[in-house]
N, C-alpha and C positions, 0 to 999 in steps of 0.2 A: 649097759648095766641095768638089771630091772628095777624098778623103781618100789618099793614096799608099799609106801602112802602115798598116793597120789592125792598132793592136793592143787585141784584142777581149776584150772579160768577158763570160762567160756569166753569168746571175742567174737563178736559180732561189727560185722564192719559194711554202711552202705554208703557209696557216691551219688550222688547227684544225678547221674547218666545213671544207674543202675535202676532207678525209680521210672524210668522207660520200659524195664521186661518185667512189672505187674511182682504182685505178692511170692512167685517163686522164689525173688531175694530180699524179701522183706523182713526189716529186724523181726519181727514178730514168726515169720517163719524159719527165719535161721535162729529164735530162742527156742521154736519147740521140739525142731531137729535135736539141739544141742542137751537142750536140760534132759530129754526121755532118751539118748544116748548114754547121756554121764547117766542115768539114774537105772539103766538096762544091763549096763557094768559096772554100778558098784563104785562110780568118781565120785568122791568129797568133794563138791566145788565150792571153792574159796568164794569167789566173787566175779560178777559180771562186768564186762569192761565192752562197753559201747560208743563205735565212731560212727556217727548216723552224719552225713553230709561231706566225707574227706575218702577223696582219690588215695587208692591201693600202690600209686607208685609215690606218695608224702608218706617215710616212717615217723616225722613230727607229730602223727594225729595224739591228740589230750590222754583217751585211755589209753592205746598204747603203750604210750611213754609210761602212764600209770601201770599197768602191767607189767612192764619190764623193770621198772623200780621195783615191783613185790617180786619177783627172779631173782633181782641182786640180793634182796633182802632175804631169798630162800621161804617169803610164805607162799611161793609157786611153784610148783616144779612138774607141772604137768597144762599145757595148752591145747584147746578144740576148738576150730573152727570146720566151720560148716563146709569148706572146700579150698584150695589152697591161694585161690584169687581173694577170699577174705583176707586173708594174713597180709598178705600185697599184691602188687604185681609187676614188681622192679626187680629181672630176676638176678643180679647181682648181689641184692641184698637177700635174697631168698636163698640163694648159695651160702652166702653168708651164715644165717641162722642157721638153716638147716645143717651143717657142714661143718660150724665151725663154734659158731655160739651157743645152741643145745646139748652140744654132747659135751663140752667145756664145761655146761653148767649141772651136766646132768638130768636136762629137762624134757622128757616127753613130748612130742607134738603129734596129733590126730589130725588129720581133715579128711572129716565125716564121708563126704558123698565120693572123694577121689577113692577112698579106702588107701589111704596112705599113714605110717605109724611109724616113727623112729624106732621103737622096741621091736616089733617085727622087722624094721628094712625098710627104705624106700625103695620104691619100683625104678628100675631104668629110665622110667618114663618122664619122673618128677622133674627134670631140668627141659625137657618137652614144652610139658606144662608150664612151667614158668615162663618160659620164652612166648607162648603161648601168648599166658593170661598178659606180659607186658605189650605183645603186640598187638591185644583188643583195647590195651587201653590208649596204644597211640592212633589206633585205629580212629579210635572212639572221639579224640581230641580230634581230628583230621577232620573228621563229619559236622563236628558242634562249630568249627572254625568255620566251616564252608556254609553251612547254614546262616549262622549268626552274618557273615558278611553280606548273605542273600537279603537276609532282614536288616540290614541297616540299612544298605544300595535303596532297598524300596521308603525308606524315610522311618521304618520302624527305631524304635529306641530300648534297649531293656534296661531294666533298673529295679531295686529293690525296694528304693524309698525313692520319687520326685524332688528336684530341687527346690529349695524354699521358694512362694509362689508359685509354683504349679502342684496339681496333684493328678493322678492315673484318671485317664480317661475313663469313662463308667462303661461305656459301649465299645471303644476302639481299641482291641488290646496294642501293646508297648507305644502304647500313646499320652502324649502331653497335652493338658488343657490347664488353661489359667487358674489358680487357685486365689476369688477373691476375698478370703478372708487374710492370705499374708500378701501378696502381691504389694501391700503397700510399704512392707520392710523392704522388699528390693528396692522400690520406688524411692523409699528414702535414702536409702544406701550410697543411691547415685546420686540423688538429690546433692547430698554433702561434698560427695566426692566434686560435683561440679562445680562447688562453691570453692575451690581450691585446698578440703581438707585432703588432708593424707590420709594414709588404711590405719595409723595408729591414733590421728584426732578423730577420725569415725568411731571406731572402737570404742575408744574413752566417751563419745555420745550416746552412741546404744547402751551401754552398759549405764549412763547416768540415768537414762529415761525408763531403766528399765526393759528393755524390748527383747523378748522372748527369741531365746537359737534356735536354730533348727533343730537343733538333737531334742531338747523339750517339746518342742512343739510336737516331734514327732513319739513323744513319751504321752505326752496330754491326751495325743488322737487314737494312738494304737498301741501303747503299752510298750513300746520297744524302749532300749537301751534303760530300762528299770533300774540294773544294776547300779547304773551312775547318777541319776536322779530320783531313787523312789525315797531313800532318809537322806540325801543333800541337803543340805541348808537352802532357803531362798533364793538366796543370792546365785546357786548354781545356776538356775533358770534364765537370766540374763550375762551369764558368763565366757560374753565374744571374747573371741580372739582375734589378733590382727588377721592371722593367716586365714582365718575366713572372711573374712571381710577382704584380702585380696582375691580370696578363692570366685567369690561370688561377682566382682569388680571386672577380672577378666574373662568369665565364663560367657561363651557365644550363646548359652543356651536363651538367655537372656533375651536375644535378638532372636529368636528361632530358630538359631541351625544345631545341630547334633554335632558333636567330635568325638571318634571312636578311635579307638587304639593310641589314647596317650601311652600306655602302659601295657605291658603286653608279661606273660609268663617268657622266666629262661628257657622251659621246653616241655613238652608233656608230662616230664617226669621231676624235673626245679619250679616248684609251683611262685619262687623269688619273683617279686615284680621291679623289673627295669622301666627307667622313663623311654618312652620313643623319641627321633630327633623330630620334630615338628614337619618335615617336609615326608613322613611316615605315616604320620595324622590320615584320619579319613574326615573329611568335612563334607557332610549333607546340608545343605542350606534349605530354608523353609517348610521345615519340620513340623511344626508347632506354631502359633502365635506369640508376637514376639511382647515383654513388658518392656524393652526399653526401645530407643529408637536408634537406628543404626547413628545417625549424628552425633547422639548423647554420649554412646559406649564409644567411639572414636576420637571422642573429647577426652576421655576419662582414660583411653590408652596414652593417649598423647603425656596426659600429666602423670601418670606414672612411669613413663620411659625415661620423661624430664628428670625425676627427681633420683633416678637409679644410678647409685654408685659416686656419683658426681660432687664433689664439694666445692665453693666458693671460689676457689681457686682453680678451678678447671681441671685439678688435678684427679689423682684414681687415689684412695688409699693401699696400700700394698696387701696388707690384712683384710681386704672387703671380703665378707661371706663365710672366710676360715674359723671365725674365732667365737665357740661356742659356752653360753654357761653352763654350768652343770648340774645343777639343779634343773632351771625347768627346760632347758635346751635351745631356748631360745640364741640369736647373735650377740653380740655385745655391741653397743653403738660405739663408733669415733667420735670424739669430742677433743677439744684443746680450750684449758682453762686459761686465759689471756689477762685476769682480773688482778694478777700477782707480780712481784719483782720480776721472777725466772719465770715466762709461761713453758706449761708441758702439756702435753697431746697426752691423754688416756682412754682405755675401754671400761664402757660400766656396760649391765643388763640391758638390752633395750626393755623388757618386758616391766622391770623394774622401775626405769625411766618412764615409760608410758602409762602402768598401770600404779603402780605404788610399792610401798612395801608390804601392803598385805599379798598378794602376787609372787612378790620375790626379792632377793636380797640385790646388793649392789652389784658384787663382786667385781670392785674396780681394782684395776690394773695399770700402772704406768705404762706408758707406750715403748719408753727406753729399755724399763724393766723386759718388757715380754720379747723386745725385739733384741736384747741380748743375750736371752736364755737359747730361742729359737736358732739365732746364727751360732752360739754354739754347740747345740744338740745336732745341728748341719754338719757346722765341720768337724765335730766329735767324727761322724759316720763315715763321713768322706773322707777322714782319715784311716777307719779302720778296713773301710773298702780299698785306697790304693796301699795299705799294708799289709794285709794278709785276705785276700779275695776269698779263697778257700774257707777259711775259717769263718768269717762273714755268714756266707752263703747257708753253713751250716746253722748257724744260731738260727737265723729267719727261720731256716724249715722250721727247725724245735718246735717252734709254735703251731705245727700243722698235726691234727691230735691221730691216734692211734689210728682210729676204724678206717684211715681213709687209706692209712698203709694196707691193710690186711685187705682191703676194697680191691687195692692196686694188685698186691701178690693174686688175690685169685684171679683176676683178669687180666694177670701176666700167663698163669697158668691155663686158664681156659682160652688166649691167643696160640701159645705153643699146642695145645692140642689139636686146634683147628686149623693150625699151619701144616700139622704134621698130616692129621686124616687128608687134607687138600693135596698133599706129594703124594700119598698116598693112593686118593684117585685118579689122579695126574697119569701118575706110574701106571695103574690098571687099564685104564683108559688104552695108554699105549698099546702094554700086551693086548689088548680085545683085535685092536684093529690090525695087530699082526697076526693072531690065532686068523681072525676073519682073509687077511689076504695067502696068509696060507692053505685056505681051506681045513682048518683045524673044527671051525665053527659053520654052521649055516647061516645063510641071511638073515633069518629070522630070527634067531638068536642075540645075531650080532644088534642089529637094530632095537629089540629090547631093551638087551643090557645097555649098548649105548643110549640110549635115552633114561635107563636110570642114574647112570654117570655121569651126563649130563646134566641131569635135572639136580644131582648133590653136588656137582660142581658150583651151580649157578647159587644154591644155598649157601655153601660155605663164602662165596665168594662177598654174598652181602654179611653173612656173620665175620666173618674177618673183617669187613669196612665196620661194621655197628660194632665189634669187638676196640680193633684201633682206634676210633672214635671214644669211646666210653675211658680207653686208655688216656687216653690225651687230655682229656679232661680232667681226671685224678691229677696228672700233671701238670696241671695249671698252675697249684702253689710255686713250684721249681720255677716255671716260665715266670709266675707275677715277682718272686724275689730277685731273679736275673735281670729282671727288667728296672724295678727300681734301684739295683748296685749300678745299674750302669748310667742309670741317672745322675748318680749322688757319685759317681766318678767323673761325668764331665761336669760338675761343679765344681772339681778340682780345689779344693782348700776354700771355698766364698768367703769374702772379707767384709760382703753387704749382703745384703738382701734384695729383692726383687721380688714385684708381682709373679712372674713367670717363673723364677725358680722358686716360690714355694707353691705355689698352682701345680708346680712340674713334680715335687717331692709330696706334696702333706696335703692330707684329704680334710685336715678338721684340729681345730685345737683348743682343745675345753679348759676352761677356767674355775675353777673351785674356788668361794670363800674365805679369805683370807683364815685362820688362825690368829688371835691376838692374845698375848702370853701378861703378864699383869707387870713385868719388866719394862713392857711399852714395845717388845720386839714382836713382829708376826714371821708367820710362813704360812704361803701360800703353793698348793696343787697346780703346778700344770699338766697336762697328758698332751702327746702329740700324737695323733692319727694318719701315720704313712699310706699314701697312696699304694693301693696293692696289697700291705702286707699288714697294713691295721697298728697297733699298735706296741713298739719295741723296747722302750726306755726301763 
């Protein structure tokens, strides 16, 4: 359907890797492609929507998302980019749009240099392209991997900002040199830690002395993180956290060695960061100049492995790690008040505990209380799991949202096609080699064509792997809900609780604030966070 008023967004979109091939795809050159396009035909452009630093296979990028809000909202309904690897380059999701989501909404798309238009046609070729543009970008990942390992093996480091006490070498690039102007916050850091404080009585020092974080410091020096610190109050300025203060406590870098790949992307195209298991670690020793002394820092491990988990009694708590505020996110500490007739074991904030209540509220929790709600929200499940399996199964998905279905169907769709053209040259294939031993065909012929058969053989054969692969994945939700039913079925009815089966069931469980009603009665929030399947109550 033509479109009367086009009113047009231009997109402009650069990655990081793309500032390798020079001004041919620079925002500045893909704006004056665009604007003297739109302004050669006569487009009204709405507004500019610019992703300068985010990979074409992340549809999360800022404008983007921005831009497709003004679609829903109908102030867009016409799109130009510069060539079809702007838009992205995950071509599932290019299918997608192109295919399913533009003409649904009615909305034009141009890319400029391919000479590709939804109101004329796409070319045959457009899914080419795509497949194309995604496999420069896994391409591209493959190289910056292989590289980057090269420079770490040699004792390189890369980094955006230096950990606190060190700063960028001035001569030696992805290198660390001692920074003595904070050198002596680490110094004290450990200082403390070795005097037998823990990471939350350190905290509660620095922040009494005032001692400047590293996010300020690095606002002071070069302007960064402004957003959080430039109208902060004071006080932001000295406003450690435990977690960094263990952050900095276990860090080798400390000692001079480098550790690379705690954290790694799901894939070229899940830019989600997973933690690595430690025996994954790349560890480079003597990188840099060390500020602490490998004795001190092995002192300072020792007494935090002491104090982990462990209470007075040598026992584990069952709840260690699971049990979150809601507010600022922090754990909840264990405690048992013993000072009373009846003693009871409860969870408060630790942030709260540690820091105050300017920080964060209590939200305490009876022990009894939380651990009777939890065994029955168990065997609520475990119940509905050995009575109607089926039904179960169903609800979990519910929670698995639309696009991933319509992701699935088309890559159901484009597996069966690829299944078929592969019988297809299977078939051909045959007949060739009986035309050829009949003498139907010449040698030369036959050889030709056999090597072009062969050659779309060998194609289809990885696009059927990359296609079931991509499948499989979509399917993940099914696998992750299967998998936790059948948990919460060999629980079989639990009449207690345990470490292990709630470790085995429940990723997290956040605490909200009580409610206090002026009758003297509350209610309080809980949310439970299932392993796998996130959250169902």
């Amino acid at each position: 359907m033509k479109q009367l008023n086009n009113n047009t967004a231009i997109y402009m979109r650069l990655s990081r890797d793309d500032e390798n091939y020079g001004d041919s795809v620079s925002i500045e050159t893909q704006r004056t492609i665009l604007t003297q396009f739109a302004k050669e035909n006569g487009f009204h452009v709405v507004d500019e929507y610019v992703d300068d630093g985010w990979s074409g296979t992340n549809f999360e990028r800022p404008s983007f998302q921005r831009m497709m809000d003004d679609v829903e909202s109908g102030t867009v309904n016409c799109i130009i980019t510069k060539d079809l690897s702007r838009f992205g380059r995950e071509h599932v999701m290019m299918d997608y749009y192109l295919e399913f989501y533009f003409p649904e909404k009615k909305v034009r798309y141009i890319a400029v240099s391919d000479g590709e238009d939804t109101e004329k046609g796409l070319s045959d070729f457009v899914p080419f392209k795509n497949l194309f543009n995604e496999w420069f970008a896994k391409d591209t990942s493959r190289k910056v991997k292989t590289s980057l390992n090269a420079k770490f093996r040699a004792g390189e480091r890369t980094f955006a900002y230096a950990p606190i006490g060190y700063k960028k070498h001035p001569d030696i690039k992805n290198k660390l040199m001692i920074d003595e102007e904070t050198r002596w916050i680490v110094e004290k850091i450990y200082e403390l830690a070795l005097l037998g404080n823990g990471s939350a009585k350190v905290t509660k020092l620095l922040i009494a002395e005032k001692i400047p974080t590293p996010g300020y410091l690095n606002y002071k020096r070069y302007g960064t993180f402004a957003n959080i610190y430039a109208d902060a109050p004071e006080e932001k300025s000295w406003s450690w956290t435990i977690a960094q203060v263990k952050s900095i406590l276990r860090d080798e870098t400390y000692i001079g060695n480098s550790i690379h790949y705690r954290e790694t992307n799901v894939s070229f195209k899940n830019k989600h960061r997973v933690r690595k298991d430690k025996s994954e670690w790349l560890r480079i020793e003597g990188t840099h100049e060390p500020i602490i002394s490998q004795s001190d820092f092995d002192k300072v491990q020792g007494q935090i492995a002491s104090r982990r988990r462990e209470r007075k009694d040598s026992t584990t708590q069952i709840f260690a790690g699971l049990v979150k505020c809601a507010d600022c996110g922090w754990s909840l500490s264990f405690a048992t008040k013993k000072q009373c007739k009846t003693p009871y074991s409860y969870f408060k904030c630790s942030r709260y505990s540690s820091l105050g209540k300017a920080y964060c509220s209590g939200h305490f929790i009876r022990y009894d209380t939380l651990y009777a709600y939890v065994l029955s929200r168990l065997q609520f499940w475990s119940g509905q799991a050995h009575m109607d399996e089926e039904k179960l199964l169903k609800k979990l998905l519910n929670a698995s949202d639309r696009e991933t279905g319509v992701i699935r169907k088309k890559q159901e769709s484009n597996l069966k096609r690829a299944e078929k053209r592969k019988s297809e040259v299977d078939a051909l294939f045959a007949r060739l080699y009986e035309d050829w031993v009949a003498g139907r065909i010449t040698e030369y012929n036959f050889n030709m064509l056999s090597a072009k058969y062969q050659d779309e053989q060998a194609q289809l054969d990885e696009q059927l792997k990359g296609l079931k692969a991509k499948l499989n994945e979509t399917r993940q939700t099914v696998s992750d809900a299967e998998k936790w039913m059948s948990y919460v079925k060999e629980a079989a009815y639990p009449t207690e609780l345990t470490a292990s089966l709630l470790n085995t069931l429940i990723e997290k469980i956040v605490v909200h604030e009580a409610d206090r009603h002026e009758d003297g009665t509350a209610e309080q929030e809980i949310e439970i966070y299932y392993r796998f399947i996130g959250k169902i109550d």
